[in-house]
Every structure is written in structure tokens, then in C-alpha cells.
DOTORNU-290530 format. One record per residue (C-alpha): residue number from 0; residue in three letters; chain; x, y, z. Coordinates in steps of 0.02 Angstrom, whole numbers, m for minus. Layout:
! residues N
ATOM     n   res   chain     east    north       up
ATOM   NUM   ALA       A        X        Y        Z
...
! end
This chain:
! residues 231
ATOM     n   res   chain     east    north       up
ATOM     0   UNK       A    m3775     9939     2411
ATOM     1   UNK       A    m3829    10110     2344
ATOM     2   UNK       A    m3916    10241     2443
ATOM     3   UNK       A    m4028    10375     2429
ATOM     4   UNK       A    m4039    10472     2600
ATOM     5   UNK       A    m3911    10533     2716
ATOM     6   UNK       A    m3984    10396     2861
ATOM     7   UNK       A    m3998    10251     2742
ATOM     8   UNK       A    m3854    10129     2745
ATOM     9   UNK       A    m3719    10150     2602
ATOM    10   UNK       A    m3559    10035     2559
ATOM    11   UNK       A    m3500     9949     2722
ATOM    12   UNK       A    m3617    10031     2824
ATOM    13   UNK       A    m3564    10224     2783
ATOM    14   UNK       A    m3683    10354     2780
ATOM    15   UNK       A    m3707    10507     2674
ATOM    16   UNK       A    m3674    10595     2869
ATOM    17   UNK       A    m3515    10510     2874
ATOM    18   UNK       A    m3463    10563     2713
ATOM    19   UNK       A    m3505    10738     2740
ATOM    20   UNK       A    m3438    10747     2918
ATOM    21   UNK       A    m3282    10670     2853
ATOM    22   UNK       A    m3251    10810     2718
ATOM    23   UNK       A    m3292    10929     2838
ATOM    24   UNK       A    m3132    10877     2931
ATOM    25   UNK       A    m3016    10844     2808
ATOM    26   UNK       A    m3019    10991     2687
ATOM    27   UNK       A    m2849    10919     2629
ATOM    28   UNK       A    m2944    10789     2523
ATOM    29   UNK       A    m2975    10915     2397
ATOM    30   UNK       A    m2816    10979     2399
ATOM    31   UNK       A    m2747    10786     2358
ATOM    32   UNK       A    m2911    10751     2248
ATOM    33   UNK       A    m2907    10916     2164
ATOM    34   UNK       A    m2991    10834     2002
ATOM    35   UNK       A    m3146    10801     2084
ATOM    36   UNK       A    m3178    10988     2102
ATOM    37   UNK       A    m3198    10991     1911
ATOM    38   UNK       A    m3273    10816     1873
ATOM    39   UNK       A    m3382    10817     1993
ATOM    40   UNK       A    m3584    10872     1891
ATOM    41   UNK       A    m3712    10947     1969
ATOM    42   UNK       A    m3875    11022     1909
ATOM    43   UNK       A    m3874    11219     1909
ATOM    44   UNK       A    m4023    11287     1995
ATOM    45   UNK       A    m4048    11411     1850
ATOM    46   UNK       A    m4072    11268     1729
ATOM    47   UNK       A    m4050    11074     1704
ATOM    48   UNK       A    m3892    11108     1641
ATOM    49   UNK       A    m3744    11014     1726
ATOM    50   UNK       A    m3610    11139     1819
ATOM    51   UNK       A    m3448    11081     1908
ATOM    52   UNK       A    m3456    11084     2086
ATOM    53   UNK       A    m3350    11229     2072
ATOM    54   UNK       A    m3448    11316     1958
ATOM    55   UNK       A    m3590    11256     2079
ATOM    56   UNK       A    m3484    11356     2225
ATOM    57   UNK       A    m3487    11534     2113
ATOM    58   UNK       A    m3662    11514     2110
ATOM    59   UNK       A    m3704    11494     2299
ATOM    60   UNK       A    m3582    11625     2322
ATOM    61   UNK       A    m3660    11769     2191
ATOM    62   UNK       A    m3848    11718     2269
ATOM    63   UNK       A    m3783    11741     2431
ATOM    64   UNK       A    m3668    11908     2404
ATOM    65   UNK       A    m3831    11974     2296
ATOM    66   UNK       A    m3937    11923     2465
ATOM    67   UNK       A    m3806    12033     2553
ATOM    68   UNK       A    m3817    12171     2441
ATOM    69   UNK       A    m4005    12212     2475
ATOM    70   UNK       A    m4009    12178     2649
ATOM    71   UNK       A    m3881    12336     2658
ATOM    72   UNK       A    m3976    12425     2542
ATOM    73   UNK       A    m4120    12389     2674
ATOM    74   UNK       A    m4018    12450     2805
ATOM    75   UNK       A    m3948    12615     2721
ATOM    76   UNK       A    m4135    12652     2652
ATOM    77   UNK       A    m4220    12642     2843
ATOM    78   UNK       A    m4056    12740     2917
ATOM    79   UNK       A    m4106    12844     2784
ATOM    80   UNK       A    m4259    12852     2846
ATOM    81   UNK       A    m4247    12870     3018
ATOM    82   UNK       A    m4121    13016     3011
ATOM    83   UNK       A    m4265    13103     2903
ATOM    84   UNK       A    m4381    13062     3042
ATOM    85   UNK       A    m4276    13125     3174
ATOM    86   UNK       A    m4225    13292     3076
ATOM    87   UNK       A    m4442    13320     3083
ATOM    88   UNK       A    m4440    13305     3247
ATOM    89   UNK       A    m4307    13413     3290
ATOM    90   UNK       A    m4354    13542     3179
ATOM    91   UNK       A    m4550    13528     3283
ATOM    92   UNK       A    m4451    13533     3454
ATOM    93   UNK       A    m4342    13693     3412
ATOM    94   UNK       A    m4514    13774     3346
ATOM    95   UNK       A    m4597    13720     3499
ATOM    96   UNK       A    m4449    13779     3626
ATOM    97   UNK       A    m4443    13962     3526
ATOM    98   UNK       A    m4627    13976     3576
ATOM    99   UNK       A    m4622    14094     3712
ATOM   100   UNK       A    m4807    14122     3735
ATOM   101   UNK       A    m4889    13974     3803
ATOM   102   UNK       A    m5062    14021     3746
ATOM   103   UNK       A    m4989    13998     3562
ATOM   104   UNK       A    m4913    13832     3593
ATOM   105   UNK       A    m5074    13705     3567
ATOM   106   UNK       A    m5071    13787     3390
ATOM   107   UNK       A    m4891    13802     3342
ATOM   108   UNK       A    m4875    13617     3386
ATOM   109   UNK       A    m5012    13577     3281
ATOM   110   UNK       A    m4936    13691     3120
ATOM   111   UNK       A    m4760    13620     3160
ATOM   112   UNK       A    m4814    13433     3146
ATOM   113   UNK       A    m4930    13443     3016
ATOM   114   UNK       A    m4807    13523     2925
ATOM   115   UNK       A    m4651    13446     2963
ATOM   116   UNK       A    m4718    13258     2951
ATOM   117   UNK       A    m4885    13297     2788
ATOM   118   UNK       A    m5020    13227     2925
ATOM   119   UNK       A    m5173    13298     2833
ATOM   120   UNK       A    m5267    13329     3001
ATOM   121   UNK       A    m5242    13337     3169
ATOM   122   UNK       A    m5323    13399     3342
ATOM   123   UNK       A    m5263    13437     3513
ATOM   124   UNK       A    m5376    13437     3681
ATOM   125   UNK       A    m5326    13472     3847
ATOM   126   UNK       A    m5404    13465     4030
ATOM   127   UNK       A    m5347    13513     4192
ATOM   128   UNK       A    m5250    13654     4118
ATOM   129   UNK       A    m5268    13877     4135
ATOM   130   UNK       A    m5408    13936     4050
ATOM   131   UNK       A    m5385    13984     3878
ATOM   132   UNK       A    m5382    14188     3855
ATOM   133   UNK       A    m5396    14172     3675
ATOM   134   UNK       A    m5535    14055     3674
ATOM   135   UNK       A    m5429    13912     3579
ATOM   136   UNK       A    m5542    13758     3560
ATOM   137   UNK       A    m5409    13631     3611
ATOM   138   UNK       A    m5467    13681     3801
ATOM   139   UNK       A    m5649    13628     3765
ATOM   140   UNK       A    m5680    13509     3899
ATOM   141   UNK       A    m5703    13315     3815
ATOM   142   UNK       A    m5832    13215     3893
ATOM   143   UNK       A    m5763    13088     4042
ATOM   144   UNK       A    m5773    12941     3905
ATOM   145   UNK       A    m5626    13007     3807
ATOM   146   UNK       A    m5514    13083     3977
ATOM   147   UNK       A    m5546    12867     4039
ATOM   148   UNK       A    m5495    12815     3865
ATOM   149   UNK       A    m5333    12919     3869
ATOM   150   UNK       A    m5285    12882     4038
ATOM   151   UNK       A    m5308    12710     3982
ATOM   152   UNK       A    m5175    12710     3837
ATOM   153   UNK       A    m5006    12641     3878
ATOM   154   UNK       A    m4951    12671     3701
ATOM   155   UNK       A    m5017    12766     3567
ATOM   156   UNK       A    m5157    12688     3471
ATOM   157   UNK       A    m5176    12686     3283
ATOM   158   UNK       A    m5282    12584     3165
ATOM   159   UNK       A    m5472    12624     3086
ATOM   160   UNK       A    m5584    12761     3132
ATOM   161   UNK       A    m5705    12673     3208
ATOM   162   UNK       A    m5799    12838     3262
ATOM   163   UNK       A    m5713    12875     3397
ATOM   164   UNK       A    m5784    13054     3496
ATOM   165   UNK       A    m5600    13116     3467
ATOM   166   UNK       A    m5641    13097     3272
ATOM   167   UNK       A    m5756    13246     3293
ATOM   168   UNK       A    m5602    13346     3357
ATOM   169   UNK       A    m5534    13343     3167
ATOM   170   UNK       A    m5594    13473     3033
ATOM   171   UNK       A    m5673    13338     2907
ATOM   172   UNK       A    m5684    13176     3055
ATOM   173   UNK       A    m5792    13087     2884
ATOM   174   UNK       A    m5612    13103     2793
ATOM   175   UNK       A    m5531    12996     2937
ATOM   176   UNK       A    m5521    12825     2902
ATOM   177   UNK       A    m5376    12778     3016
ATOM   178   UNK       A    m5323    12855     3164
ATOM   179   UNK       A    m5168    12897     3294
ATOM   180   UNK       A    m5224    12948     3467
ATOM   181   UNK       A    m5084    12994     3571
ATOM   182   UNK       A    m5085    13030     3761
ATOM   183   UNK       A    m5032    13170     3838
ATOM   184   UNK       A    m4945    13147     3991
ATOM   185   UNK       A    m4872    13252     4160
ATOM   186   UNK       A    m4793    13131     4273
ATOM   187   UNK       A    m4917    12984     4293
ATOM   188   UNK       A    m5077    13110     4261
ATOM   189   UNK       A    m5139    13125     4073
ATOM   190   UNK       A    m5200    13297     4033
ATOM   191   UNK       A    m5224    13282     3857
ATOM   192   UNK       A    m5233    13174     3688
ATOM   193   UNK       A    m5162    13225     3543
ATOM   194   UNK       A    m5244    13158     3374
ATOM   195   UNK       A    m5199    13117     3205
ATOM   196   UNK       A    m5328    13080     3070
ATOM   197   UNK       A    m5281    13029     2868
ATOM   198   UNK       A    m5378    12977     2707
ATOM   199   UNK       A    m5272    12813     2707
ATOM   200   UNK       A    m5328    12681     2794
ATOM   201   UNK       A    m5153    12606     2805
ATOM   202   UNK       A    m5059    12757     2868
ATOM   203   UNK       A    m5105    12738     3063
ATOM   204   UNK       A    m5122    12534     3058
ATOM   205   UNK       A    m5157    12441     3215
ATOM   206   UNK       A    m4999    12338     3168
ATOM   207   UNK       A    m4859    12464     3133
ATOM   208   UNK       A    m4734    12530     3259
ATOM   209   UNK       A    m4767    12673     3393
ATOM   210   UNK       A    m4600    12694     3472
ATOM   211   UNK       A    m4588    12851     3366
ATOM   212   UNK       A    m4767    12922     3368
ATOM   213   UNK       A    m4733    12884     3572
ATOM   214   UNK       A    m4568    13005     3575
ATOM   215   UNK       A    m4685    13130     3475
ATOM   216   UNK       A    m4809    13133     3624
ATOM   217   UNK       A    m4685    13139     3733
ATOM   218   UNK       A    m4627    13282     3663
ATOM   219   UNK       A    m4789    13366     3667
ATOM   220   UNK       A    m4830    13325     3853
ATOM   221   UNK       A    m4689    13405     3903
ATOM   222   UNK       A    m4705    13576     3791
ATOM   223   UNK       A    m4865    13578     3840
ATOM   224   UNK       A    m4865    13552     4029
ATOM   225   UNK       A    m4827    13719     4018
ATOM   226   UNK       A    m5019    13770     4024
ATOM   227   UNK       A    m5051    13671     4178
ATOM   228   UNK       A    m5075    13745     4348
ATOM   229   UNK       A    m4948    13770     4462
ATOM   230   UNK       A    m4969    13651     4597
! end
């Protein structure tokens, strides 16, 4: 009797399971059939041309080195990446730490990221802090809508600007189509939110990652802590 599927019955019974289980176990059957590696045709994936089961082997093998290959490529290209990414953020963090005047720090953090990371605009306010003596804008008080909306952010949000108030923080809010809002944090009080506005509506998408726009704003709560009041 001749079979078709692995759970249909074949010759006395035996089952295309069997078989395979039984090769499985006995690699030695090659080694005493060693003919069959050669005589045995299959048809090549790449055509309906008829291979050998060892030249059927190769095959498997080059797809799944080549599979291989660009997965590492993947890898070295995000450590790549990454390293960039965390060179930025040093570079912002030494700028930050050689600021010695506090008054100057909203705005040097501000240059520094913009700078360091190409975000085309970007806006800083702050409440609950010493009044400005230069008159800096990022100490205009928001209204309590946006202080709520930041104390409500576990993680930093990004996707569309869907005319938010914080949009009208940014030079050309019109220009924003998608967003980061990142709060800014002493302890368990927020005191601030940080914001991030771009052309592209795909740069700040509600999908992507925010582990690393959350060390940024970490970052930035803790420079800028500075400016609160000592308790």
C-alpha cells in the first residue's frame, strides 16, 4: 500500500513518522547506504529541476548561513546604532554638567539636544521652580490642563500632533505633525515637560520605543532640578 501523508498507513503498517524517527536514530544507515545520498531526487526549490539529496543539503545550508548573515548584519547595524545614540547623549550630559549657571541651563539643554540628536524643534516649561531673572519663557506658567497631563505620563508620549496646548510651546506648532512630550520629574513630583515637535509624521510614532527618549528626560529632570527651591 502506498502513502501520501506522514499519518496514513504505509507497507505493514509503517508510517512516514516511523521512517523519519528511525533515521533520526540510526545515522549509521547512511553511512552503510551511502548510495542513497546521491540517488536519492528531489526537486530544488529554485527550480523544477531534480537535485540529490545532498545537493538538496547545500542548499538548506547556504539559505540558512545567508539567513545568518543578515541577522548579524542586523545586529552590528543597531549596535551601530545605539553606540551613536549613546555618544549624543553623553556629549548633551557633559554640556549640561559644564553649565555652571543654572539660569542658562533650560537653554543649553535645548541647543545641546537639538543639536546633538537634528530634532527640528523643541520647547521646555517648568513650574514650581525660582523665578527666572532673565525672563526665559520656559518659566511661563502652563495652564493646570497641561501640569495634570504631565503628571499623568508614566512614559513619554509620542505620536500625531493632535493640537496639544504644549504644541504652542514650539516656534512653528503648524510645522508639528508628530510629537514627543517628555516629563520632567524630581522624586515622585513633575515640575516640567520637555517637548519635541518634527515635520515627519513618523518620527515620534505612537508605536516606536521610549526607553531612550525616557533616559533623555531623565537626564533633564535631574540637570534641571537644579532651578527648584530648596525645600
Amino acid at each position: 500500500m502506498s502513502t501520501n501523508s506522514g499519518t496514513t498507513q504505509g507497507v505493514q503498517g509503517i508510517t512516514e513518522s516511523d521512517i523519519a524517527q528511525y533515521l533520526a536514530h540510526t545515522p549509521a544507515f547512511f553511512e552503510r547506504h551511502a548510495e542513497l545520498l546521491s540517488s536519492v531526487q528531489l526537486t530544488s526549490p529554485h527550480g523544477q529541476r531534480a537535485v540529490s539529496l545532498q545537493e538538496r543539503q547545500m542548499e538548506m545550508l547556504r539559505e540558512r548561513i545567508k539567513g545568518l548573515e543578515h541577522k548579524i548584519v542586523e545586529m552590528i547595524r543597531h549596535g551601530q546604532e545605539n553606540a551613536s545614540l549613546a555618544d549624543r547623549l553623553h556629549r548633551c550630559t557633559r554640556r549640561i554638567l559644564l553649565t555652571t549657571d543654572a539660569a542658562e541651563l533650560p537653554a543649553r539643554t535645548l541647543a545641546s539636544l537639538m543639536h546633538e540628536f537634528m530634532i527640528p524643534q523643541a520647547a521646555i516649561r517648568l513650574w514650581g521652580v525660582a523665578p527666572p531673572a532673565d525672563g526665559r519663557g520656559d518659566a511661563e506658567p502652563p495652564s493646570d490642563d497641561v501640569k495634570s497631563f504631565a503628571a499623568s505620563l508614566s512614559a513619554p508620549y509620542c505620536g500625531v500632533n493632535a493640537g496639544f496646548e504644549a504644541s504652542k510651546w514650539l516656534a512653528e506648532p503648524g510645522a508639528a505633525k508628530s510629537m514627543a512630550m517628555l516629563p520632567l520629574r524630581h522624586g515622585e513630583q513633575c515640575f516640567g515637560l520637555l517637548v519635541f515637535g518634527s515635520p515627519d509624521p513618523t518620527r515620534y510614532a505612537a508605536e516606536m520605543g521610549t526607553e531612550f527618549l525616557a533616559r533623555i528626560g531623565e537626564v533633564v529632570s535631574a540637570a534641571l532640578a537644579r532651578l527648584r527651591p530648596v525645600a
